[in-house]
C-alpha beads as a LAMMPS data file, in Angstrom:
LAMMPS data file: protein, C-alpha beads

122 atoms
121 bonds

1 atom types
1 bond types

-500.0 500.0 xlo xhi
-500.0 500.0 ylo yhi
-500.0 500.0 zlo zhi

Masses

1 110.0

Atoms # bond

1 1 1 -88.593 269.412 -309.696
2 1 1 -86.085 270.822 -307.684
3 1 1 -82.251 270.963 -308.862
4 1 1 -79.690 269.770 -306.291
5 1 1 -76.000 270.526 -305.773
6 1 1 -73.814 268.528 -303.717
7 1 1 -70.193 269.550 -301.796
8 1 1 -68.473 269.062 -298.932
9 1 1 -66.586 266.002 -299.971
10 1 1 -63.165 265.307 -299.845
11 1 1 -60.638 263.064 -298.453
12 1 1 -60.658 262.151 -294.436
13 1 1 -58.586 259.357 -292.437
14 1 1 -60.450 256.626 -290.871
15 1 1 -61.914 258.037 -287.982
16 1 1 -62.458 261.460 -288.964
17 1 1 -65.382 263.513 -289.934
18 1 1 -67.349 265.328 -293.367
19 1 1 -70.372 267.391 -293.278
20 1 1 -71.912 267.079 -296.863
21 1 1 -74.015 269.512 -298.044
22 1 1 -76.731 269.815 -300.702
23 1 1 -78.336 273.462 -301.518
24 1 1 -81.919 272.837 -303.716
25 1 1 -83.173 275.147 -305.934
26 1 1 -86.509 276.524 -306.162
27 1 1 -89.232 277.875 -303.448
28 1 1 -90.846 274.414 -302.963
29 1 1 -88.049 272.785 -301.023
30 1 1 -89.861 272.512 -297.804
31 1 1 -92.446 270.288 -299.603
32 1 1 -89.945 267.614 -300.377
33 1 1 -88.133 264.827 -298.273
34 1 1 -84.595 264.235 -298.955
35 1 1 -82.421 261.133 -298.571
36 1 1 -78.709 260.786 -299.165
37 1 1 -77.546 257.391 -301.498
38 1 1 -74.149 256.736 -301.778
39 1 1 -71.928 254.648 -304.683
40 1 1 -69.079 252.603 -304.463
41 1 1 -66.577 251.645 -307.214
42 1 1 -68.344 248.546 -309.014
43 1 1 -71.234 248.480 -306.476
44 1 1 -75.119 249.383 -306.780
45 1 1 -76.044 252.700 -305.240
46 1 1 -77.544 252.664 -301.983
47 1 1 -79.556 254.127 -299.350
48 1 1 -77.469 256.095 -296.496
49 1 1 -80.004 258.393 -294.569
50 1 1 -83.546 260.054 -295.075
51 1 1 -85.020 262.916 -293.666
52 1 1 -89.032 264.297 -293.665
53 1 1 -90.396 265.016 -290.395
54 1 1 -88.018 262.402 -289.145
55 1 1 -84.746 260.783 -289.381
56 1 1 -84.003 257.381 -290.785
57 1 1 -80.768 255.979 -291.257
58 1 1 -78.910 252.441 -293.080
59 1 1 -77.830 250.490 -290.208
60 1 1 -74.365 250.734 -292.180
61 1 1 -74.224 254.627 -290.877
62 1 1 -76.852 254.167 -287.800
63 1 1 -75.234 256.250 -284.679
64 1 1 -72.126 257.478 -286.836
65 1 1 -74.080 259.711 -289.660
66 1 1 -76.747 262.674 -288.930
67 1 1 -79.156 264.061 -291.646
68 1 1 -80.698 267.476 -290.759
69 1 1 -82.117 270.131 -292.877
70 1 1 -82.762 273.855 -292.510
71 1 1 -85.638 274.729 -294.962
72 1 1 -84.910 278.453 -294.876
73 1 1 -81.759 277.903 -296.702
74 1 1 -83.354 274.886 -298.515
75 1 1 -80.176 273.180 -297.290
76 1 1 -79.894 269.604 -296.019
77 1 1 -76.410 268.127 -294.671
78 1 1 -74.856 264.814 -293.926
79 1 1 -72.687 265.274 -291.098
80 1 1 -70.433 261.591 -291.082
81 1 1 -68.467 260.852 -288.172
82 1 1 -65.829 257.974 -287.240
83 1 1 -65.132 257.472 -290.759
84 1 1 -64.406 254.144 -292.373
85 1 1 -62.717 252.760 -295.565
86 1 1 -65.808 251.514 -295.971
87 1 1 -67.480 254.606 -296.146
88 1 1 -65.467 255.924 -299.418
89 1 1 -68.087 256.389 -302.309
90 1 1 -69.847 258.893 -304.311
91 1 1 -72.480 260.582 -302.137
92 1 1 -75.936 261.681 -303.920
93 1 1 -78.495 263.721 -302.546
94 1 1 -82.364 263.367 -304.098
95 1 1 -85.267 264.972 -303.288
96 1 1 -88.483 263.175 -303.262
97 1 1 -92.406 264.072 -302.972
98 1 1 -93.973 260.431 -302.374
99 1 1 -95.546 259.901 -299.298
100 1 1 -94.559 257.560 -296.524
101 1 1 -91.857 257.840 -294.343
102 1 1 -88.854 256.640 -294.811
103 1 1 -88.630 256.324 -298.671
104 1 1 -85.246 254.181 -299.093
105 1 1 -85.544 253.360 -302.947
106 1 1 -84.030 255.119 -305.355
107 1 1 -86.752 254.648 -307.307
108 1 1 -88.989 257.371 -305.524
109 1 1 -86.429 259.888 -305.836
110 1 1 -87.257 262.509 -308.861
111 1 1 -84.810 264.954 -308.092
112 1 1 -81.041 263.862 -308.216
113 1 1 -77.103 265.931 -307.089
114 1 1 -74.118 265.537 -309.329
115 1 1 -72.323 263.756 -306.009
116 1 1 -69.933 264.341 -304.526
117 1 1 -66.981 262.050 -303.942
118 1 1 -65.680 260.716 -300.336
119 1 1 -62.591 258.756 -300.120
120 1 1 -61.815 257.789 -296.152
121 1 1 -58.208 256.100 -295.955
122 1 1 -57.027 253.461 -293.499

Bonds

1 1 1 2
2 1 2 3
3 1 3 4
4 1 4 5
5 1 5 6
6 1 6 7
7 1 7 8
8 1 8 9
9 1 9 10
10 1 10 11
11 1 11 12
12 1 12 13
13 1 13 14
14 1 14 15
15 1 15 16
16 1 16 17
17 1 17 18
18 1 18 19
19 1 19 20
20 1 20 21
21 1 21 22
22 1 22 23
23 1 23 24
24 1 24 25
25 1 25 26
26 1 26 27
27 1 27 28
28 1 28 29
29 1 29 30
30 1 30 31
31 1 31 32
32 1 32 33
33 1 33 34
34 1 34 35
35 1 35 36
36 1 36 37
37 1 37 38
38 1 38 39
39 1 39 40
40 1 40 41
41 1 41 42
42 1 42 43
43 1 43 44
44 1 44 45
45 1 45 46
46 1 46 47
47 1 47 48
48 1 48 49
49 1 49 50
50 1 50 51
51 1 51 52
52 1 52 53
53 1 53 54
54 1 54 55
55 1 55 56
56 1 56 57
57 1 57 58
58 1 58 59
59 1 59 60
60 1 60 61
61 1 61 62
62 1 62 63
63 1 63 64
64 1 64 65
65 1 65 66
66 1 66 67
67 1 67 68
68 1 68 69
69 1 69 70
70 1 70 71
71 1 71 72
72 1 72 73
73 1 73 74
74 1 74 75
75 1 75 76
76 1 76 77
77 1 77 78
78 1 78 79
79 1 79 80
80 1 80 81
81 1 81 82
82 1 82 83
83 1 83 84
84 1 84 85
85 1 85 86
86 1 86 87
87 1 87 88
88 1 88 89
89 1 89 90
90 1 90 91
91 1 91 92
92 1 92 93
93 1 93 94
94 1 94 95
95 1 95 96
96 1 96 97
97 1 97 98
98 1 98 99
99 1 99 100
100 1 100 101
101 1 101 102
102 1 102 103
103 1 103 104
104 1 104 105
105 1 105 106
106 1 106 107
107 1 107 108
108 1 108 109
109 1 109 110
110 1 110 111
111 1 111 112
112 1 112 113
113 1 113 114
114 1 114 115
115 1 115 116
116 1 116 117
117 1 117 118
118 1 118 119
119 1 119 120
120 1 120 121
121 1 121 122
């Protein structure tokens, strides 16, 4: 399993911008997809964005969020444009080797980040 770190987080007006990162330990990162999940105060955790060969995104985020990775620095980001209240949570990244594209449960996901917290004021 890889070990995952989370930062970039902080606290944005509505209508601004975060890039979150996540740096993965280990050689094997390339071998892994990677989604983002994100928790509110008092709600379930849930799916934001995924990332193999291809992007896939919570229609929540769709056209406002971008996953990308770069495997050389066995890096992925979050970059999260026009910010909402909404938005505010703690952001997760996970790391996950089953097959099929996109994996959106937590379930699948072996490999888990600290978080990182996002607050977006109105």
């Amino acid at each position: 399993q890889v070990q995952l770190v989370e930062s970039g987080g902080g606290l944005v007006q509505a209508g601004g911008s975060l890039r979150l990162s996540c740096v993965a330990s280990g050689r094997t990162f390339s071998t892994y997809a990677m989604g983002w999940f994100r928790q509110a105060p008092g709600k379930e955790r849930e799916f934001v964005a995924f990332i193999r060969w291809s992007e896939y995104y919570a229609d929540s985020v769709k056209g406002r969020f971008t996953i990308s990775r770069d495997n050389a620095k066995n890096m992925v980001y979050l970059q999260m444009n026009s910010l909402k209240p909404k938005d505010t949570a703690v952001y997760y990244c996970a790391a996950t080797r089953v097959v099929g594209s996109p994996v959106t449960s937590q379930r699948e996901y072996a490999s888990w980040g600290q978080g990182t917290q996002v607050t977006v004021s109105s």
